[in-house]
TORDREN-322145 format. One record per residue (C-alpha): x, y, z negated; chain. Coordinates in nm, 2 decimals. Layout:
// TORDREN-322145
     xx     yy     zz ch
      X      Y      Z  A
...
//
This chain:
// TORDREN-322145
     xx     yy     zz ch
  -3.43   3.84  -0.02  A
  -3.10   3.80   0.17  A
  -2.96   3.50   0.27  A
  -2.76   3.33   0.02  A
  -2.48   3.27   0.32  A
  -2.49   3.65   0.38  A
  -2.25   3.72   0.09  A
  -1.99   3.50   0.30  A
  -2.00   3.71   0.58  A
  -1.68   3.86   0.41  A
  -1.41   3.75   0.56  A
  -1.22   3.76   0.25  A
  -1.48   3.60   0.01  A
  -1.51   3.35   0.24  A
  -1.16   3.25   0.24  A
  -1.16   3.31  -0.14  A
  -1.47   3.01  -0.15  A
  -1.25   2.80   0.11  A
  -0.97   2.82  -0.15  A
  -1.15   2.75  -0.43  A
  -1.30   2.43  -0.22  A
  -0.99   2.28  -0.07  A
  -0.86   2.30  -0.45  A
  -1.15   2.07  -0.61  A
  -0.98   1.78  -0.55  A
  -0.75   1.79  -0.76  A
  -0.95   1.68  -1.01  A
  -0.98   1.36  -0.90  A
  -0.56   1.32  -0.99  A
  -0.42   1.28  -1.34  A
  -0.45   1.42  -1.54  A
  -0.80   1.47  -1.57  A
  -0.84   1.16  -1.34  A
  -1.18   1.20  -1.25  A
  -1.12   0.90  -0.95  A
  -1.47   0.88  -0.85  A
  -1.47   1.27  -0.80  A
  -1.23   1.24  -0.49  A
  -1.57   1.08  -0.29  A
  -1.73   1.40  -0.29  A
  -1.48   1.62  -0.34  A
  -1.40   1.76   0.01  A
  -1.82   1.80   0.06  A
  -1.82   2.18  -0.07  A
  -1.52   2.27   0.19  A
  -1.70   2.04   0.48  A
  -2.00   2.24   0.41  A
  -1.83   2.59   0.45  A
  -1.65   2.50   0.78  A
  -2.00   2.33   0.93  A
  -2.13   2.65   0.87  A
  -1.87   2.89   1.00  A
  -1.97   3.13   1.32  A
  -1.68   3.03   1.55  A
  -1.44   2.79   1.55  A
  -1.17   3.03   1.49  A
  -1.34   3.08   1.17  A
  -1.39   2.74   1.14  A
  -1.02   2.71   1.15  A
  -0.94   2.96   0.90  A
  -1.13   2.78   0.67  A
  -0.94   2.45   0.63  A
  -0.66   2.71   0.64  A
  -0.73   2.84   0.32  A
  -0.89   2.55   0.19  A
  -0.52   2.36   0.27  A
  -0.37   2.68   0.08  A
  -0.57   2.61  -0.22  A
  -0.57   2.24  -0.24  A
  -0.18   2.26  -0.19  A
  -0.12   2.51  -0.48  A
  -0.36   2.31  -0.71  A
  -0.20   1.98  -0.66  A
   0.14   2.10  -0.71  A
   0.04   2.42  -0.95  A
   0.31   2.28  -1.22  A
   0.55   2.32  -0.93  A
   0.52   2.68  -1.04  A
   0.84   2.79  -1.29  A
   1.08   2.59  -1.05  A
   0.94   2.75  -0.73  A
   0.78   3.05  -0.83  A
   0.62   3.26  -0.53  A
   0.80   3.02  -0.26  A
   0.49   2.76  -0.43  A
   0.21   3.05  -0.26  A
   0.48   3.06   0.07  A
   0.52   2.65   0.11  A
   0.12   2.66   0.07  A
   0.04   2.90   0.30  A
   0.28   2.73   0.59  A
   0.17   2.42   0.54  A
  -0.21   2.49   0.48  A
  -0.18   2.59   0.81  A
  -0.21   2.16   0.89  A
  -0.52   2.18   0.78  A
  -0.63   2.44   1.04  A
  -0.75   2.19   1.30  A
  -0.92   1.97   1.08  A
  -1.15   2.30   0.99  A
  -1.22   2.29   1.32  A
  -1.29   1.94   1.41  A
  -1.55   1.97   1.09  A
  -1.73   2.23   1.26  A
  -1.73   2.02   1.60  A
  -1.87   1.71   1.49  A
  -2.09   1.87   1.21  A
  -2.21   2.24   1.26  A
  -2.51   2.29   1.41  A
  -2.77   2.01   1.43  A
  -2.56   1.74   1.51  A
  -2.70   1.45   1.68  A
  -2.67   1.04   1.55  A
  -2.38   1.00   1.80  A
  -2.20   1.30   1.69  A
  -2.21   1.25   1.34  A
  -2.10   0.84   1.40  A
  -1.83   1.03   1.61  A
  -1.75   1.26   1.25  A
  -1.72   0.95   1.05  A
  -1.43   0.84   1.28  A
  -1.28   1.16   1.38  A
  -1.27   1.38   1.12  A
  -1.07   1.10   0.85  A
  -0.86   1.06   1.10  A
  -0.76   1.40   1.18  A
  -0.70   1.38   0.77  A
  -0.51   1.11   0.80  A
  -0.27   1.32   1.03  A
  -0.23   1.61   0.83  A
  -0.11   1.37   0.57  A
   0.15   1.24   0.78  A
   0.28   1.55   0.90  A
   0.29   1.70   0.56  A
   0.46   1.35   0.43  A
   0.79   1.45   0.58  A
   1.04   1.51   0.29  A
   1.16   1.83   0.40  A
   0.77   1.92   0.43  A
   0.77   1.83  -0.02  A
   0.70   1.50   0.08  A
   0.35   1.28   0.02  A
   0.27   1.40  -0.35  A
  -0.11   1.43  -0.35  A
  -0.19   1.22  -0.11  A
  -0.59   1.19  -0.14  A
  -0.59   0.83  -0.11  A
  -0.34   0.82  -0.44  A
  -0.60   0.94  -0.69  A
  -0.78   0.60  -0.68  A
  -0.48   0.42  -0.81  A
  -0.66   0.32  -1.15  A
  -0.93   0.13  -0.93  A
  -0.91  -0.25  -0.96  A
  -1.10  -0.29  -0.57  A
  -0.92   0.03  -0.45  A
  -0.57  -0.12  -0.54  A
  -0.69  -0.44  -0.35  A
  -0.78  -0.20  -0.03  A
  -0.37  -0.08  -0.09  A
  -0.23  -0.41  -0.05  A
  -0.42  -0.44   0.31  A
  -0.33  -0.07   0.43  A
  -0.14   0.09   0.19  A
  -0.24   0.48   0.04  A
  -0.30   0.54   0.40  A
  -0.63   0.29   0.39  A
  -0.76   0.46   0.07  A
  -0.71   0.82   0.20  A
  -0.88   0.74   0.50  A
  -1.23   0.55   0.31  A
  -1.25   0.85   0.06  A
  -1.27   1.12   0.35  A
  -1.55   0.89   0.54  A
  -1.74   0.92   0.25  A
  -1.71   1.27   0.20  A
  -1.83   1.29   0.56  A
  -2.11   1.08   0.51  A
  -2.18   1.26   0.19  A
  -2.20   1.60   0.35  A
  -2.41   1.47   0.70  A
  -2.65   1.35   0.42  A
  -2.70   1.64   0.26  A
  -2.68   1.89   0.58  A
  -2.81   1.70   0.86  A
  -3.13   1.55   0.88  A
  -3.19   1.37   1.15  A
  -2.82   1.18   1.12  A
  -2.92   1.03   0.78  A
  -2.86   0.66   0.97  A
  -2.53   0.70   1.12  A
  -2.44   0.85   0.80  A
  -2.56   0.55   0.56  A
  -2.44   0.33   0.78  A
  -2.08   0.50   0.77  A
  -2.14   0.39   0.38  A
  -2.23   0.04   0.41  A
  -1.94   0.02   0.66  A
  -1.68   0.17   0.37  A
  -1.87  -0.10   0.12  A
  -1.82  -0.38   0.32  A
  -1.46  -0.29   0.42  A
  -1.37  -0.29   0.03  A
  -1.59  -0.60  -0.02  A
  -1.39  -0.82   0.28  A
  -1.06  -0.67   0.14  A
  -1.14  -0.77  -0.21  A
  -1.25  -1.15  -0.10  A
  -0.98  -1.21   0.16  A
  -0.65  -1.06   0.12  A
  -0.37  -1.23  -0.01  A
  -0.28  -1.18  -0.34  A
   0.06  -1.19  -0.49  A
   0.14  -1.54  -0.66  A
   0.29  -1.49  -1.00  A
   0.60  -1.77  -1.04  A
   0.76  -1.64  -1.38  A
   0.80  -1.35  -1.59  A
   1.11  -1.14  -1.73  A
   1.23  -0.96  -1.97  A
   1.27  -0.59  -1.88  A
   1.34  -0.28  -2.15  A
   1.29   0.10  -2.03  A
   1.48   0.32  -2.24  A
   1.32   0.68  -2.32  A
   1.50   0.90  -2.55  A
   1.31   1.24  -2.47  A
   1.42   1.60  -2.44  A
   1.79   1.61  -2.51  A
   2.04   1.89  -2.47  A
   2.32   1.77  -2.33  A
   2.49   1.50  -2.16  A
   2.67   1.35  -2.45  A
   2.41   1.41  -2.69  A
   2.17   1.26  -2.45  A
   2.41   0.89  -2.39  A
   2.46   0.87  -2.76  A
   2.08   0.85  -2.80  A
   2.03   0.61  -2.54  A
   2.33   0.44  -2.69  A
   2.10   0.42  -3.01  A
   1.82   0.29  -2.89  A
   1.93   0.05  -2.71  A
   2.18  -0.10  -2.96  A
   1.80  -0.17  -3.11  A
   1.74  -0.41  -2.83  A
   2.00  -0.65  -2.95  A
   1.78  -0.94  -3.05  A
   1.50  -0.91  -2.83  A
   1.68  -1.09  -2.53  A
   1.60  -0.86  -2.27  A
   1.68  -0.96  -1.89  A
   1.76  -0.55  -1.80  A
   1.80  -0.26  -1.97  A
   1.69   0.05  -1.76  A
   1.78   0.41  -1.89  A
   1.59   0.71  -1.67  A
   1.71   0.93  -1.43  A
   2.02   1.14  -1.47  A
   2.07   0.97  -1.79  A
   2.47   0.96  -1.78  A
   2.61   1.30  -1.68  A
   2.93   1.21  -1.60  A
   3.12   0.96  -1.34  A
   3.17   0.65  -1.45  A
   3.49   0.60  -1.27  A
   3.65   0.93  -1.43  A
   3.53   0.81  -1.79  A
   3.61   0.46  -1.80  A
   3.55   0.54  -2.18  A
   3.19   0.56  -2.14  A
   3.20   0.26  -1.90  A
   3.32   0.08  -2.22  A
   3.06   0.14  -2.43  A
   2.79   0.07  -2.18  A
   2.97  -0.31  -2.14  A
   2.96  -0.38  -2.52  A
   2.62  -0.25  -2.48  A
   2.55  -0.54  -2.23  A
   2.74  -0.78  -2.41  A
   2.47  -0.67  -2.74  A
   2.19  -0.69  -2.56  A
   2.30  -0.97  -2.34  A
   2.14  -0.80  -2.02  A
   2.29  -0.57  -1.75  A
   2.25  -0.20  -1.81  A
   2.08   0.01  -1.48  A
   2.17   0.38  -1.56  A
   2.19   0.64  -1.37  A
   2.44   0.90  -1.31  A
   2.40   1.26  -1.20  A
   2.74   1.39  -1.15  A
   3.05   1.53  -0.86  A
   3.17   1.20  -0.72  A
   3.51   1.08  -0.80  A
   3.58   0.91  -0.42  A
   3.38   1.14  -0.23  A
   3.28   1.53  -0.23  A
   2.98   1.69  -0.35  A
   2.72   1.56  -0.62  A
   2.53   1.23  -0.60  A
   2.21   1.10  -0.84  A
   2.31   0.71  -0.81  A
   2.16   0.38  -0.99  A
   2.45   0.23  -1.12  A
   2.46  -0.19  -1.26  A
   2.65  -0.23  -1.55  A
   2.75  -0.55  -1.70  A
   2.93  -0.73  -1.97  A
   3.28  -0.70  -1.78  A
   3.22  -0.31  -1.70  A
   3.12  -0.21  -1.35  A
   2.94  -0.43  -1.08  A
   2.98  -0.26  -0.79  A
   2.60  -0.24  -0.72  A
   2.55   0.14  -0.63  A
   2.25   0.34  -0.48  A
   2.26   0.69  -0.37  A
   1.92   0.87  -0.38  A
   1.86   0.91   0.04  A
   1.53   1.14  -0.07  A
   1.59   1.49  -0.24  A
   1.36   1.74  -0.36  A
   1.30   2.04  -0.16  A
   1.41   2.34  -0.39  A
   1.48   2.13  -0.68  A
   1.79   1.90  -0.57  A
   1.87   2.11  -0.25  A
   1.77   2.41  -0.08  A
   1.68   2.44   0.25  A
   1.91   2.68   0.51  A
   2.10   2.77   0.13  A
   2.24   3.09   0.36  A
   1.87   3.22   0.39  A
   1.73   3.11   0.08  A
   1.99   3.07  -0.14  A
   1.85   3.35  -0.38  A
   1.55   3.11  -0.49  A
   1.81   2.99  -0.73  A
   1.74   3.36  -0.90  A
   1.35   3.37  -0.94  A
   1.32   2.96  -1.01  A
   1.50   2.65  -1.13  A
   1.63   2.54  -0.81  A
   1.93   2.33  -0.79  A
   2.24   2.61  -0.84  A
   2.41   2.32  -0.62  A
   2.28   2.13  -0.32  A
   2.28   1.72  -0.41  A
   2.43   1.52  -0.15  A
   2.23   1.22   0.05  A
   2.27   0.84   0.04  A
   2.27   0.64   0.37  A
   2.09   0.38   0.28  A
   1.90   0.11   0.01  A
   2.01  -0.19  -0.16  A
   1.89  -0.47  -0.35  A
   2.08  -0.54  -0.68  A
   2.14  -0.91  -0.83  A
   2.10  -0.81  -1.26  A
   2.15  -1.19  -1.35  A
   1.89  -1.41  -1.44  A
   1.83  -1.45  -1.10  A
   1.66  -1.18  -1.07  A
   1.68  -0.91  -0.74  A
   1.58  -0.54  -0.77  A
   1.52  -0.28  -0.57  A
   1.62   0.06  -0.71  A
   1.41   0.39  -0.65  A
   1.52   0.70  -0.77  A
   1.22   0.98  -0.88  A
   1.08   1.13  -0.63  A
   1.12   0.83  -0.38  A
   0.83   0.63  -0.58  A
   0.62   0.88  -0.40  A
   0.72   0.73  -0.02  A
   0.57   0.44   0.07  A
   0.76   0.33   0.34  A
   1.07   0.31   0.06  A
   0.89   0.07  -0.13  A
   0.76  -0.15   0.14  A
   1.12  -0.17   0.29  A
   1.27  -0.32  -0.02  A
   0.97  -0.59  -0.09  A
   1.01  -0.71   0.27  A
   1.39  -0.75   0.23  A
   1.37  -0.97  -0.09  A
   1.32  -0.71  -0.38  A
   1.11  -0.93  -0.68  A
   1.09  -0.61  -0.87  A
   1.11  -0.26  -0.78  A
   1.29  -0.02  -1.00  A
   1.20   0.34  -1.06  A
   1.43   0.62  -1.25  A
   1.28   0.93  -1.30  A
   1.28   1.24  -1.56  A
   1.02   1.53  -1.57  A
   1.22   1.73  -1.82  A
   1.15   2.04  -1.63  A
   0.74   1.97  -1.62  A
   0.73   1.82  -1.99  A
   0.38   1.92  -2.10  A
   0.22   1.99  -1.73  A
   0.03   1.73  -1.56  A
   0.36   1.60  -1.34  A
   0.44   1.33  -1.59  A
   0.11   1.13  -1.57  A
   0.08   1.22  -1.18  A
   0.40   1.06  -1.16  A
   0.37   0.74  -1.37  A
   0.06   0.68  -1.17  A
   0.24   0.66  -0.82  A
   0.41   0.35  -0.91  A
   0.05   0.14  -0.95  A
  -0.04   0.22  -0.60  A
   0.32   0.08  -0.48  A
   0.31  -0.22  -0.70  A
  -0.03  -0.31  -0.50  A
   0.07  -0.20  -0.16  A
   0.41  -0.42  -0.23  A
   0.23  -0.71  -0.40  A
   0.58  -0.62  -0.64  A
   0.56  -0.52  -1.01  A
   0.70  -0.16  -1.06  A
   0.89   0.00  -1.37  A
   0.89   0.34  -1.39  A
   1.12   0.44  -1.63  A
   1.20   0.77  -1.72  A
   1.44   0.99  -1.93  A
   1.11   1.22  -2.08  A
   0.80   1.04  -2.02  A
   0.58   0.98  -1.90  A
   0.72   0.52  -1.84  A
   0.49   0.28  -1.73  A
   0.47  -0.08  -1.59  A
   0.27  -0.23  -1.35  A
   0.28  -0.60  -1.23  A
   0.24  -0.70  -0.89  A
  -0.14  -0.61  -0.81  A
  -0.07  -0.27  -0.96  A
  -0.25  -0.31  -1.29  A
  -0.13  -0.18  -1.63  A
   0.14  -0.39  -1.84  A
   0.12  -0.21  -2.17  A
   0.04   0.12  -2.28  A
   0.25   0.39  -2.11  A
   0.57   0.55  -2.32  A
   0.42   0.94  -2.34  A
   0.63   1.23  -2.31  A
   0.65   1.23  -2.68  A
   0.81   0.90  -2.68  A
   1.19   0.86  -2.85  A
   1.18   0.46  -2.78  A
   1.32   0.15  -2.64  A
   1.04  -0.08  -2.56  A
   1.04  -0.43  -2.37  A
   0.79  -0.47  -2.09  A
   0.71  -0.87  -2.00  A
   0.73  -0.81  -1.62  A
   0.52  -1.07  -1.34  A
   0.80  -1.17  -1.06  A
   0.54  -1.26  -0.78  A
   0.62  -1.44  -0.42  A
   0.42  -1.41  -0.09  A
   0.38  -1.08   0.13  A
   0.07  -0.79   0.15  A
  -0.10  -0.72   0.43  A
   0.05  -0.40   0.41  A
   0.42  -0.49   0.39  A
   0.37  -0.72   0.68  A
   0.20  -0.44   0.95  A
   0.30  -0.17   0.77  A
   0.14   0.18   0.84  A
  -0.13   0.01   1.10  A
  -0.43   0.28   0.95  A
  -0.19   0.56   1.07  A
  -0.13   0.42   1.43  A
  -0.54   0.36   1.39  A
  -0.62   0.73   1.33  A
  -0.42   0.80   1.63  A
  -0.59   0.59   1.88  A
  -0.93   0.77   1.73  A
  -0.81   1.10   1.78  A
  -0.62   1.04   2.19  A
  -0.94   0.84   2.26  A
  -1.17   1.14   2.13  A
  -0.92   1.39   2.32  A
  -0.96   1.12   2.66  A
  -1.29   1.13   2.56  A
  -1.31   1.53   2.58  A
  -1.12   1.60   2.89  A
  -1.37   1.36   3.09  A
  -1.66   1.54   2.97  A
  -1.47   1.89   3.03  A
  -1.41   1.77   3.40  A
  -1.77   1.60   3.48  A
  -1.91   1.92   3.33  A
  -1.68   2.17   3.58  A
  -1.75   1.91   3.88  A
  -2.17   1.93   3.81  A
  -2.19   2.31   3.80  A
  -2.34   2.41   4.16  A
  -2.08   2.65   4.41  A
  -2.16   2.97   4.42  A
  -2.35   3.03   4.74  A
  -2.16   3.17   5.04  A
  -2.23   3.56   5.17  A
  -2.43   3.54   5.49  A
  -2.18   3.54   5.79  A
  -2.12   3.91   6.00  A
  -2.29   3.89   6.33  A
  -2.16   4.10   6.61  A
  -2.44   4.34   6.58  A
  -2.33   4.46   6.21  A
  -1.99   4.48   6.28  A
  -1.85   4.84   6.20  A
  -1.63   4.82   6.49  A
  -1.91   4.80   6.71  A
  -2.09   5.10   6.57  A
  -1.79   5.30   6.53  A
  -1.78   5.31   6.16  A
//
């Protein structure tokens, strides 16, 4: 009988199986939201690049396991991008490259106790880099980030408020590691329980000592959904509608979604009347948000605008983070003709410089977030440590309406509300809305992208600071101590090896008698 391993002596099956591997965790994401699948997700790729001949191969590997976990996490990505989603996967699969062959280094073979207590450190933290790198917006930005598919877990959401997503990504991937030196190694079954224990009492610690967010009040906060509309003025008389309906309910804000007013306010000071008697109604300020050419400057802006009683504020924020090939496209003269095989932007949006808190009234500070920007957490965790009581998301997933974007989405915003110790409304034009108060736990059912509604949300407003917006992104600055001490590590090791290997002995010295000069040769 062959070897079952012989059928992956294939290159190309074998990178087929890596693919298939690296895209198993997306299970673990909404929807299907299998959370406790993302602990032993990565074991089936681990176990492929352990096993691999060379480290090239070993390389190659987490490759094409990057390649599939990319396009699996972002498959609904598909009728905006269309091929450029197989081209963006296969560049930046290439992060994961290293990491195939840092599994194979600690883990292939028959890997000794110290090794494998060297794996437990190493090998999440090499993870933890690829995040990063891949984190940069013009990269797509961190959608998908491992540690994000636990955001529905009471004791993981405690773990965010100590290290942010970065903490969570970093605990799943040790226990992958100790999962798979379980099940492949032997003799490291210790090092390997131990790694587990370690994890368990991290979580534990976390969970008894971190500071939690104090609630002080509560307000009033309505999220206006009116679905798929065609049209701009179509779409504001709706949202006109439904929130006329909120007259009554004594609401503190109103928040329509993103790109919910099509047009300038300061070109149509018609519509800037009827959002005042709107405020005046509901006797709250209006948040909208506008996705039109600016009036005072060139070019196209998506932009939270305040609205009150009396007309415009002047409270104004300029969405700093853009989609790749949805808002803009990159180097436009060389790619410019996406705009004919996808639904990228037929106009580049422009940038804002920077964020800002908005006073609605009620003495109540927010911090605006527009879309994709709920996916950053260093966006969050700025506003909460300059004063932000709640944080304010706009978003629409019109273009991804029945894929699993919407719910992926929604969910973002529970993993910022605990890293921020800040509740979070996520409000959007198409589904799918949701609140979450300051711990990052559920306020309500969420509005589903079926939703034509206007609903009021009773919202925490909680003081004191996280561990996380104090220190900031201390797991990632950990990870790369653990990776230059390993490569410190390494190069002393390389050296004492090169200095312990014996010279070569030295040919025996001519004497006079064999030279050929004195034998006339």
């Amino acid at each position: 009988m062959k070897d079952p391993g012989h059928w992956l002596v294939s290159p190309w099956r074998r990178s087929v199986v890596a693919a298939l591997a690296g895209a198993l965790p997306v299970l673990a994401f909404p929807a299907p939201s299998w959370w406790w699948f993302a602990y032993l997700a990565l074991v089936p790729w681990m176990l492929l690049a352990r096993s691999a001949p060379t480290g090239g191969r070993a390389a190659l590997d987490g490759w094409w396991g990057g390649f599939g976990f990319l396009v699996a996490v972002h498959h609904w990505l598909l009728p905006s991008l269309s091929v450029f989603i197989f081209l963006i996967a296969a560049l930046l699969g290439a992060l994961w490259a290293p990491w195939g062959w840092l599994v194979r280094r600690f883990l292939g073979g028959t890997p000794g106790p110290g090794r494998v207590a060297g794996a437990l450190c190493v090998l999440p933290s090499g993870w933890l880099m690829v995040e990063l790198v891949r984190s940069w917006q013009g990269l797509g930005g961190p959608w998908g980030l491992l540690g994000s598919s636990q955001w529905q877990v009471t004791p993981a959401l405690r773990l965010a408020s100590v290290g942010g997503v970065w903490l969570l990504s970093f605990l799943v991937v040790t226990v992958n590691v100790a999962v798979t030196a379980l099940i492949a190694v032997r003799a490291a079954r210790v090092p390997a329980l131990a790694g587990l224990v370690a994890t368990a009492a991290v979580g534990s610690a976390a969970w008894l000592w971190a500071p939690r967010p104090e609630v002080t009040d509560r307000v009033r906060i309505a999220v206006v959904q009116p679905g798929v509309v065609t049209g701009p003025d179509q779409r504001f008389a709706r949202e006109e509608r439904l929130t006329r309906a909120l007259a009554g309910q004594h609401p503190d804000l109103v928040v329509w979604g993103e790109s919910s007013v099509g047009h300038d306010l300061a070109d149509r000071p018609d519509l800037t009347r009827r959002l005042a008697a709107l405020s005046r109604e509901t006797g709250a300020d209006l948040l909208v948000n506008v996705d039109a050419p600016r009036s005072d400057r060139p070019g196209i802006y998506k932009s939270s605008v305040l609205v009150g009683p009396d007309g415009l504020t002047g409270d104004r924020y300029d969405k700093m983070r853009l989609v790749p090939f949805g808002e803009y496209i990159p180097a436009r003269s060389l790619l410019g003709w996406a705009t004919s095989v996808g639904k990228a932007a037929g106009e580049d949006r422009r940038r804002g410089s920077e964020q800002v808190l908005m006073d609605v009234g009620h003495g109540l500070r927010i911090g605006p977030l527009i879309c994709f920007e709920t996916a950053f957490p260093d966006m969050s965790r700025h506003l909460a440590s300059d004063g932000a009581q709640v944080l304010v998301a706009q978003s629409s997933t019109s273009s991804f309406q029945h894929s699993w974007a919407p719910p992926q989405h929604a969910s973002l915003a529970a993993l910022r509300a605990a890293e921020t110790g800040r509740a979070v409304v996520h409000a959007t034009l198409t589904g799918d809305s949701a609140v979450y108060g300051a711990g990052g736990r559920g306020i309500g059912p969420w509005l589903g992208t079926g939703a034509d509604t206007a609903r009021v949300f009773e919202v925490p407003v909680a003081t004191g600071t996280t561990l996380y917006v104090r220190f900031g992104d201390w797991p990632v600055r950990g990870a790369l101590l653990v990776l230059a001490g390993w490569a410190v590590a390494e190069g002393a090791r390389a050296l004492r090896l090169r200095r312990s290997v014996p010279a070569p002995p030295a040919p025996p010295a001519r004497t006079v008698r064999d030279s050929p000069v004195r034998h006339g040769r």
